[in-house]
ZAMARGU-4260 file (C-alpha; in steps of 0.2 Angstrom, whole numbers, plus 5000, padded with zeros to 4 digits):
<rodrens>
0) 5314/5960/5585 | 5295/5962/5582 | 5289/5964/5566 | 5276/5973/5563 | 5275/5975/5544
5) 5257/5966/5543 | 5247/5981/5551 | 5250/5989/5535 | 5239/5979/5529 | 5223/5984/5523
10) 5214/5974/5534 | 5220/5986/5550 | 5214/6002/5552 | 5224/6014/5563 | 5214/6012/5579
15) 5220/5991/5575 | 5240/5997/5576 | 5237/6010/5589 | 5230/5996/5601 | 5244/5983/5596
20) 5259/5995/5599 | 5248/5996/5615 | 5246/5977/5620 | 5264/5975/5615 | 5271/5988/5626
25) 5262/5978/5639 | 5266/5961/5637 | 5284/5965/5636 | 5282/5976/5654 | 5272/5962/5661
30) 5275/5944/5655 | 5281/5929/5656 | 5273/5925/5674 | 5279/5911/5685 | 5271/5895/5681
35) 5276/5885/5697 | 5256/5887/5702 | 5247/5887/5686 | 5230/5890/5694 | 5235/5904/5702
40) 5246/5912/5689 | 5229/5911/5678 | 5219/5920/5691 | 5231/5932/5693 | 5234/5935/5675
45) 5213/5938/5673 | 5216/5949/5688 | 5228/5958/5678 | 5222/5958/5661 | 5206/5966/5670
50) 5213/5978/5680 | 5222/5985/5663 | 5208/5985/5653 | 5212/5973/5641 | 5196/5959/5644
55) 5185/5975/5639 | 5187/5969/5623 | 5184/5950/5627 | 5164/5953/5627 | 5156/5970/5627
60) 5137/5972/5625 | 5130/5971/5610 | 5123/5989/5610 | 5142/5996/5616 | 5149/6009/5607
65) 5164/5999/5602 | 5154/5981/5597 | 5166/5963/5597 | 5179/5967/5585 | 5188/5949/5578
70) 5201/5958/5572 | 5207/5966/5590 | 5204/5949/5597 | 5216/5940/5586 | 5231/5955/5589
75) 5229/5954/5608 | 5230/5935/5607 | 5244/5933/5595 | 5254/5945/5605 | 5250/5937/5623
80) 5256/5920/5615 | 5272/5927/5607 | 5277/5931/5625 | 5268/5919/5636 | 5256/5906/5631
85) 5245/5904/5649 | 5243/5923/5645 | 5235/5920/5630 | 5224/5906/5638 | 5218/5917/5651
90) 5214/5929/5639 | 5205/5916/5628 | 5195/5909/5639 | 5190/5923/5647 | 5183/5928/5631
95) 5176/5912/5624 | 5168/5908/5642 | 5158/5928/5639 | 5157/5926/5623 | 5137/5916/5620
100) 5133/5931/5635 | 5139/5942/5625 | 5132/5938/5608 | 5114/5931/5615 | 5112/5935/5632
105) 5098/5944/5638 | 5101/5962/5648 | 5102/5953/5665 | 5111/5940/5662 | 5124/5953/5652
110) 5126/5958/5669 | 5137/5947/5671 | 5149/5953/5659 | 5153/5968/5670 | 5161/5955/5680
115) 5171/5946/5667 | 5177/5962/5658 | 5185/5968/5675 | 5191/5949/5681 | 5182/5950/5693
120) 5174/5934/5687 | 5182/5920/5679 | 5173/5909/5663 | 5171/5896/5655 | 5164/5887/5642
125) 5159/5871/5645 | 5154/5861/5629 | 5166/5844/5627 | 5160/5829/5633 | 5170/5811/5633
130) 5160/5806/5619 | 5155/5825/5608 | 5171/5833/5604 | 5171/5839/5588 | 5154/5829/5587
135) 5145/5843/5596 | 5124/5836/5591 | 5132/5820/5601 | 5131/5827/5618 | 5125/5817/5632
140) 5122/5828/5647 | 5103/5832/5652 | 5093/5847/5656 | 5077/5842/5662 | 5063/5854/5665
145) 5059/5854/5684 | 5046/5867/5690 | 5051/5884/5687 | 5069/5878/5681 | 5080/5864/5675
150) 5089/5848/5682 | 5106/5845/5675 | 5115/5829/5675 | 5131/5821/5666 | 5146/5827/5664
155) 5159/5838/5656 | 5179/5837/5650 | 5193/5845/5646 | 5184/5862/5652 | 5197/5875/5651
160) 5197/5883/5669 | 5188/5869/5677 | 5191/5871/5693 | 5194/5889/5695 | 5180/5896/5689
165) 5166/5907/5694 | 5155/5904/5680 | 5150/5890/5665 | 5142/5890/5650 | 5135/5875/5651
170) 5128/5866/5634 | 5115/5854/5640 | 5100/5843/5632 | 5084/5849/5633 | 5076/5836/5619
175) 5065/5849/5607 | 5072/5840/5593 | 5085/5824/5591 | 5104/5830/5587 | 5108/5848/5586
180) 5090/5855/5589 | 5088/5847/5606 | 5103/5858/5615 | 5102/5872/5623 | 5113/5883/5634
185) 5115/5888/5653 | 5124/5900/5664 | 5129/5890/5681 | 5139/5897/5696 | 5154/5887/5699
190) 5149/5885/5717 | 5131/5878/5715 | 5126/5864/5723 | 5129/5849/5714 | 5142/5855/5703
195) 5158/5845/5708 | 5178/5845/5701 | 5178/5824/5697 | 5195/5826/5688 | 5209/5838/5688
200) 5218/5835/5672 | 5237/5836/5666 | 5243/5841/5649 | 5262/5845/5640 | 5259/5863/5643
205) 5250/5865/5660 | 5235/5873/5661 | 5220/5875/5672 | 5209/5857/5664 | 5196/5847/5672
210) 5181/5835/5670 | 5167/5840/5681 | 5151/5831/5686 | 5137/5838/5686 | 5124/5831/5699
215) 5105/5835/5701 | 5111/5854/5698 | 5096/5866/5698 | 5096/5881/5690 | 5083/5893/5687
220) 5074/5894/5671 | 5081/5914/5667 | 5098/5904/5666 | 5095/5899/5650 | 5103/5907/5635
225) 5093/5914/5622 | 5077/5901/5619 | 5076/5881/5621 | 5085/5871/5606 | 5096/5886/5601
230) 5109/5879/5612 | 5119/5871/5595 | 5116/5887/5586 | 5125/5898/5602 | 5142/5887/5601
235) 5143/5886/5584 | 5143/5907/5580 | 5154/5910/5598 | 5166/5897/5589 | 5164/5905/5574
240) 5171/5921/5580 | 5186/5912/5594 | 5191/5899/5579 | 5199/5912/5570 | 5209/5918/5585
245) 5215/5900/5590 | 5225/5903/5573 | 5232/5919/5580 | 5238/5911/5595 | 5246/5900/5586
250) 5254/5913/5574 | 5261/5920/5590 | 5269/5904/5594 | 5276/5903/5575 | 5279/5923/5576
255) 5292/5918/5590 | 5299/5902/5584 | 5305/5912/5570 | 5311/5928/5580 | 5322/5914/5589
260) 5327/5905/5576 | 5334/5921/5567 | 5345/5926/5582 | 5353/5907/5584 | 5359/5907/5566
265) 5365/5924/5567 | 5376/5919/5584 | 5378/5901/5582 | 5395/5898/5575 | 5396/5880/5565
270) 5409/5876/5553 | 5419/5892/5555 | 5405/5904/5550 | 5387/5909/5559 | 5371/5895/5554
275) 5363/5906/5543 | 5379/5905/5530 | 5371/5888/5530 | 5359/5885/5515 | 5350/5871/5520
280) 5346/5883/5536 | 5344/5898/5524 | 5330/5885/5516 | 5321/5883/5535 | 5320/5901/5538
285) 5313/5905/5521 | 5299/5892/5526 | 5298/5897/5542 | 5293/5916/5534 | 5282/5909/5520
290) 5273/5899/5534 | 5270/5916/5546 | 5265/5927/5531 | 5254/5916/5521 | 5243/5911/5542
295) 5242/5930/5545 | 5233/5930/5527 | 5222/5918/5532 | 5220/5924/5550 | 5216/5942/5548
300) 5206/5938/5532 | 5193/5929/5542 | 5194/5943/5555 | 5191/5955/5545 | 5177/5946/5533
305) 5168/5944/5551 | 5171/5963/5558 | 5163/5968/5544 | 5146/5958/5544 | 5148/5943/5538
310) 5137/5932/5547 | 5144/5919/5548 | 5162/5914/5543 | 5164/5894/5545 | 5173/5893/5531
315) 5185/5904/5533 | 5186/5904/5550 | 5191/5886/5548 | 5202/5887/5536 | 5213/5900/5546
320) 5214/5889/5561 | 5218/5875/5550 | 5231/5882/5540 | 5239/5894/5557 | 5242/5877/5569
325) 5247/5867/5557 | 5259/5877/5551 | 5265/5883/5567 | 5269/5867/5572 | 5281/5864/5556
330) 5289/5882/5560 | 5293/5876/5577 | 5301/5861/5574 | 5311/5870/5562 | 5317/5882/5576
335) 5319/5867/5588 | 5330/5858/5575 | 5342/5875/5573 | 5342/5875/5590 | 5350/5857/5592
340) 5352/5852/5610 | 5344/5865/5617 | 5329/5864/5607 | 5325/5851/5618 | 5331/5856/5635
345) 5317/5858/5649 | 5314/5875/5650 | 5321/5883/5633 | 5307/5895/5625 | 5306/5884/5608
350) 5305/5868/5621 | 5291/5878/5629 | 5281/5881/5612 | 5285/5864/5604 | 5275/5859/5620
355) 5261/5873/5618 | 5257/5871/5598 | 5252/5855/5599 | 5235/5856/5610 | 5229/5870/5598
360) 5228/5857/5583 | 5214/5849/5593 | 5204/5859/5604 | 5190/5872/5597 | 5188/5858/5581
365) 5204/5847/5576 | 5215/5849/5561 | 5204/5835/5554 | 5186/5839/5557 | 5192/5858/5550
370) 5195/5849/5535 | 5178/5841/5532 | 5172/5858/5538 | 5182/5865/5523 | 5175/5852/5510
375) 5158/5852/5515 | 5155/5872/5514 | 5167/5871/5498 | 5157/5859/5490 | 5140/5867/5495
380) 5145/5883/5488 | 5150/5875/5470
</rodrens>
């Protein structure tokens, strides 16, 4: 039971529904995958995704006839989360690892977008530090001019795909200014020399995380992404456009919840009638729908204030991911609850999301820090 009433709304054209009936159709021929292996279920999902076409929208060339489109991001991702959330990861990543090529990149170094548009290549987007999280300006790691390229040393965490992938966008110090103005970025091979796997890390819902070391790497100077000190700059508009998405990912997980929560009131029997007869249940899925519709609004209002020109949308952007996760974590403890025991039993598909929302209230910018996000662009604009 898949509603699909929200692509009626204005902010869809009909190229938007065509490609969601699309990526549905998929989704349900194709996933879930087996997680026994999750570093080989994710590299087989990117081979997959690929193969079918579906990362061509992850980071196409700025001159392409069909540019990044926010709004096509956000239906692919919440779909692949509706029906298997390392799907969506490999999805996301894949995208977020392109995405500064793909927004500032120069024409060789776009060549590397053939690559991840295909799966042949898998990204990443390696930002975090164990002391600049949210706190981006705070990062640590050096990139020192050396000859006719740069030194890097320190060390990264919580890198989604750490470990399996072919290339990083690597955010570094390069000290043109103090904070913010002395980052910039880099593209590194994941098998250079120096570039080590320090710390594979484990996590409620398993996927493929690590802290990596990064010692004495030499890179070229043409690996550098767009100019010296524009480095802050470059993660703050790719997370400008994948912010936004994070919400729809988490509207998948909600989107689901709900679905499930539906059918086991409906077949439930309690009291000599089905749960939904149940008001106080009747009061949960009425929440539950409110919380759905009123994330999409948010979602797909920042997609589409984005797709069309808007350079910038922080504000919205943050608020959609604020509202989506949050949200979506109530919805699924709701459905946990109507599922009683077997909310919580290993395995079960609500136990599964109860363990997947929660990572998506922190990563990309916590619940917390999109909240002074919020304030600060609220009270700048009054």
């Amino acid at each position: 039971m898949v509603d699909t009433t929200f692509l009626t709304w204005p902010f869809f054209t009909d190229r938007h529904r065509a490609l969601a009936d699309a990526i549905e159709r998929w989704s349900a021929a194709n996933l879930p995958v087996d997680h026994a292996n999750v570093d080989a279920a994710c590299r087989n999902l990117v081979a997959r995704l690929g193969r079918d076409g579906w990362l061509a929208h992850t980071a196409p060339d700025p001159d392409a006839p069909s540019p990044l489109d926010v709004r096509t991001l956000c239906l692919m991702r919440e779909t692949l989360a509706r029906h298997d959330g390392l799907a969506d990861f490999a999805f996301a990543m894949q995208g977020l690892g392109a995405g500064p090529i793909s927004l500032f990149g120069n024409a060789e170094q776009r060549a590397w977008l053939k690559r991840t548009r295909t799966g042949a290549t898998i990204a990443a987007f390696a930002l975090t530090e164990q002391k600049s999280g949210s706190d981006v300006a705070n990062i640590a790691m050096t990139a020192q001019r050396d000859g006719n390229g740069y030194l890097i040393d320190g060390e990264k965490t919580w890198i989604s795909n750490g470990g399996i992938a072919d290339l990083y966008v690597v955010f570094a110090r390069t000290g043109e200014g103090l904070g913010a103005k002395g980052l910039s970025a880099f593209l590194v091979p994941g098998d250079i020399t120096g570039l080590t796997v320090a710390e594979r890390l484990d996590v409620i819902a398993p996927h493929p995380l690590a802290r990596l070391k990064f010692d004495r790497v030499r890179v070229p100077a043409s690996a550098m992404i767009g100019a010296p000190g524009e480095g802050f700059k470059i993660a703050m508009a790719t997370l400008d456009v994948f912010r936004a998405t994070v919400g729809a990912a988490a509207l998948g997980f909600a989107r689901r919840a709900l679905d499930e929560a539906v059918v086991r009131s409906r077949t439930r029997e309690l009291f000599g009638g089905p749960l939904s007869k149940l008001q106080m249940v009747q009061g949960h899925i009425a929440d539950m729908a409110v919380d759905v519709d009123a994330a999409a609004l948010l979602v797909y209002r920042a997609a589409w204030t984005k797709d069309s020109g808007a350079p910038r949308v922080t504000r919205e952007a943050s608020m959609a991911k604020l509202f989506a996760t949050d949200r979506a974590q109530q919805v699924i403890d709701k459905a946990v609850q109507i599922h009683g025991g077997d909310g919580v039993r290993h395995g079960h598909i609500v136990e599964r999301l109860y363990r997947e929302i929660r990572a998506l209230r922190i990563y990309e910018g916590a619940s917390d820090v999109q909240k002074i996000v919020i304030a600060r662009q609220t009270l700048a604009g009054a």
